[in-house]
N, C-alpha and C positions, 0 to 999 in steps of 0.2 A: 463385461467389457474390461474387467481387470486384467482375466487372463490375456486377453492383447496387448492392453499396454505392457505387460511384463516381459513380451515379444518382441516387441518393438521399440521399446523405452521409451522415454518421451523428449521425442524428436519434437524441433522445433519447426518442422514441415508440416507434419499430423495434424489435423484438427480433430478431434473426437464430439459427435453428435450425432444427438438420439434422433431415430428415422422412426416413420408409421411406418415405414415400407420397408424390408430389404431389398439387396440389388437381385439378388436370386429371384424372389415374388415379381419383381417388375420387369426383369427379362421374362420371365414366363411371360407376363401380361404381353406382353411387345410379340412375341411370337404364339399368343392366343390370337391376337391382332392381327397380325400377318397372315394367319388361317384364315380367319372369317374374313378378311377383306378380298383376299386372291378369287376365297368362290362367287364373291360381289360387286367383283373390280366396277363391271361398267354400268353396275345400279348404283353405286356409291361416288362414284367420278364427277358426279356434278354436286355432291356435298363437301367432298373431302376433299382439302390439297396434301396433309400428311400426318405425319404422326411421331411423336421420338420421344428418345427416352433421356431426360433430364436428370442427372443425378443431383446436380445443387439443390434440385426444387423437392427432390424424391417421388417426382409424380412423372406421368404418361402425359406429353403434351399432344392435344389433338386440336388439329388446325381446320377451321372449317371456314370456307368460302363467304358462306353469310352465319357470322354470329349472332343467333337468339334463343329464345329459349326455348321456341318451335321444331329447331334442327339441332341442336343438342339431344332434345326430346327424342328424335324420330333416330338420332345416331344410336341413343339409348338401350331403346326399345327394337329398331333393327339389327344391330349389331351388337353391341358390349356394354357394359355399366359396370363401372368399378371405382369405388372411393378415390384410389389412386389418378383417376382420368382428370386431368383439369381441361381446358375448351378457351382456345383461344381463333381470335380472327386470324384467318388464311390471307397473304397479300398477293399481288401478282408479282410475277417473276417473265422479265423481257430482257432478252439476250438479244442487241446486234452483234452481226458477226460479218465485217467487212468482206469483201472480194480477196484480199489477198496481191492486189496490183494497186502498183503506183501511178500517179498519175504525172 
């Protein structure tokens, strides 16, 4: 890490911290994901609402409709498992979207 900061000096914008992960490792992980979910879409559609890639946290957030340890499990074991993955509750998302006229 030294030779970066020798690059970039030490700006007071910078923060420097140590990752388990690189960003390189977790975009791979994010479009390993993206492969195995597309050929899965509509077996996976009633577990998964999404998935993203957090850099504050250094982890794969994976959003699941019902959080337990039964459907973690079975994301696991059908799909992907990687230290990186953490597993959080999916919420709903409801969009009105008015008419467009006054009354």
């Amino acid at each position: 890490m030294g030779a970066i900061k020798s690059v970039v000096k030490d700006d007071s914008c910078i923060i420097y911290k140590a990752c388990d992960f690189s960003y390189q490792e977790l975009t791979d992980i994010m479009e390993r994901l993206n492969s195995i979910l597309r050929k899965h879409e509509k077996e996976e559609s009633s577990h998964l609402q999404g998935f993203g890639l957090y850099e504050k946290e250094n982890r794969i957030k994976v959003m699941l409709f019902d959080l337990n340890e039964k459907e973690i499990q079975h994301f696991k074991d059908t799909f992907f498992d990687h230290p990186a993955l953490i597993f959080e509750k999916g919420y709903e998302f409801r969009m009105d979207i008015g008419t467009g006229t006054k009354d």
